[in-house]
Residue, then its C-alpha position, 0 to 999 in steps of 0.5 A: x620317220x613315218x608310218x602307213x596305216x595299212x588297214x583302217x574302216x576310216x568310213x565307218x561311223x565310229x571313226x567317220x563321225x571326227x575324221x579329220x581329228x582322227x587323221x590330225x591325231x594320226x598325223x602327229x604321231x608319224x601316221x602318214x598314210x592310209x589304206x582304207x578298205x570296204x566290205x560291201x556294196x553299201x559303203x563302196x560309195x563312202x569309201x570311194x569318196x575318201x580317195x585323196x591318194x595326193x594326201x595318201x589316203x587310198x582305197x579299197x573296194x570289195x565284198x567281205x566274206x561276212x557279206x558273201x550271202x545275197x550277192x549276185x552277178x550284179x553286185x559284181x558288175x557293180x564291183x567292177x565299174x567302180x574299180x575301173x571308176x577309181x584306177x588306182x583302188x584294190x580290191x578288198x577287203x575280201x578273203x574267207x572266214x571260216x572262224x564259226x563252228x555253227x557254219x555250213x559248208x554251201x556258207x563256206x561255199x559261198x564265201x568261196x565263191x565270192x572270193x575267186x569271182x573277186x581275185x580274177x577281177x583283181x588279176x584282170x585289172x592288174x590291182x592288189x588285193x586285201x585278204x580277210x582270212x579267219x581260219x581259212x589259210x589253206x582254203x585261201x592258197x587254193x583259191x588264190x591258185x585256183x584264180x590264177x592270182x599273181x598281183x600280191x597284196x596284203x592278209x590283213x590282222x595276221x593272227x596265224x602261226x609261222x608256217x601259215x604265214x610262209x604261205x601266204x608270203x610264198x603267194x605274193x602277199x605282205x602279212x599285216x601285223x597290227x592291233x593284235x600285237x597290242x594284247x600281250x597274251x597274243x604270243x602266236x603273231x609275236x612269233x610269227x613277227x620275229x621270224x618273218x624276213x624284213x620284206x614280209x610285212x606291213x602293219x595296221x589298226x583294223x581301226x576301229x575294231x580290235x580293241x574292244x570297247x575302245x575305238x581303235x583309231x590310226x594313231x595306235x599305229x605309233x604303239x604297235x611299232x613300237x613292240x614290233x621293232x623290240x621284238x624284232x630287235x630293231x630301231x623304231x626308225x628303222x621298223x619305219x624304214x622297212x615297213x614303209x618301203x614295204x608299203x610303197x612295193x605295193x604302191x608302185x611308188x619310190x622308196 
């Protein structure tokens, strides 16, 4: 019984600093593979080299929307070499944030912009994306539509409600359900956990955020498993069992 970490910052500092304690750790739990995605042109190097897909251990290069503002043709450029660099690599994390009451509409302009500036990279390789959406699910429908996106991925710390949820997997995508399921007063991703079907969803960490004080890491993957199989009324290997053929529906690999 094993499980995909879908979603975990494996280079940041917090994290990076006892790597292989934290992959051993994992590991011992049933943690067997990661994605590990970028959020800007800064880390895209130390992302890039944690790339071991033989020790399942994948990657993802892209702009988050936090990190919108002062991007230019270049970076794309950039974004772009480095995807056809690594083959095998998505396109994340990327996605609108519109979660501050304080933004303008030229920054949501903006984040929009990068956005679909990176699914069309993303449609043109043929590569999967990691969507970061904060209050922005009809925004990021429209944008998806208006790339012209079709090659799936996954909305990643899914935190929105039932119908936002069909959406999103009417689009194509898998919904991450991951360190939220972890507060118990999170009760609007528990619903949308129970009514989504068996093929809608992947799980994650965010590691190491979403906790906190407490670095998150890969290994709490085990424990959010466990409430999504009781909610769902499910064995853990059979929650395992679904999610990992889930995971390998993106991967292009056997289930």
């Amino acid at each position: 019984m094993t499980f995909t970490d879908t979603h975990c910052h494996l280079a940041d500092p917090k994290i990076a600093d006892t790597l292989p304690a934290v992959l051993a750790e994992a590991q011992a739990v049933g943690v067997a593979r990661f994605i590990v995605p970028a959020t800007s042109p800064k880390d895209w190097q130390a992302v890039a080299q944690l790339e071991r897909p033989s020790e399942n251990i994948h990657i993802a290069l892209g702009i988050h929307p936090w990190f919108s503002d002062g991007i230019d043709e270049t970076a794309f450029q950039q974004l772009e070499t480095e995807l056809i660099q690594h083959p095998q690599a998505w396109v994340g994390e990327i996605g609108l944030d519109f979660y501050g009451k304080a933004q303008t509409q030229a920054q949501r302009d903006t984040q929009t912009d990068v956005f679909i500036r990176q699914l069309i990279l993303a449609q043109n390789l043929n590569r999967r994306v990691i969507i970061h959406n904060l209050k922005a699910t009809a925004a990021i429908a429209a944008a998806v539509k208006t790339a012209g996106f079709t090659r799936g991925g996954i909305v990643h710390a899914f935190s929105g409600s039932v119908e936002e949820a069909r959406i999103l997997v009417k689009l194509g995508f898998k919904i991450g359900i991951g360190s939220l399921l972890l507060n118990p007063n999170a009760k609007k991703v528990r619903v949308a956990l129970e009514a989504l079907n068996d093929t809608d969803f992947v799980l994650e960490t965010d590691s190491p955020f979403m906790l906190g004080h407490e670095t998150n890491t890969p290994a709490n993957i085990r424990r959010i498993a466990e409430i999504a199989a009781e909610l769902r009324g499910i064995s853990l290997a059979q929650l395992a069992e679904i999610t990992e053929q889930n995971v390998n529906s993106l991967l292009h690999t056997s289930p």
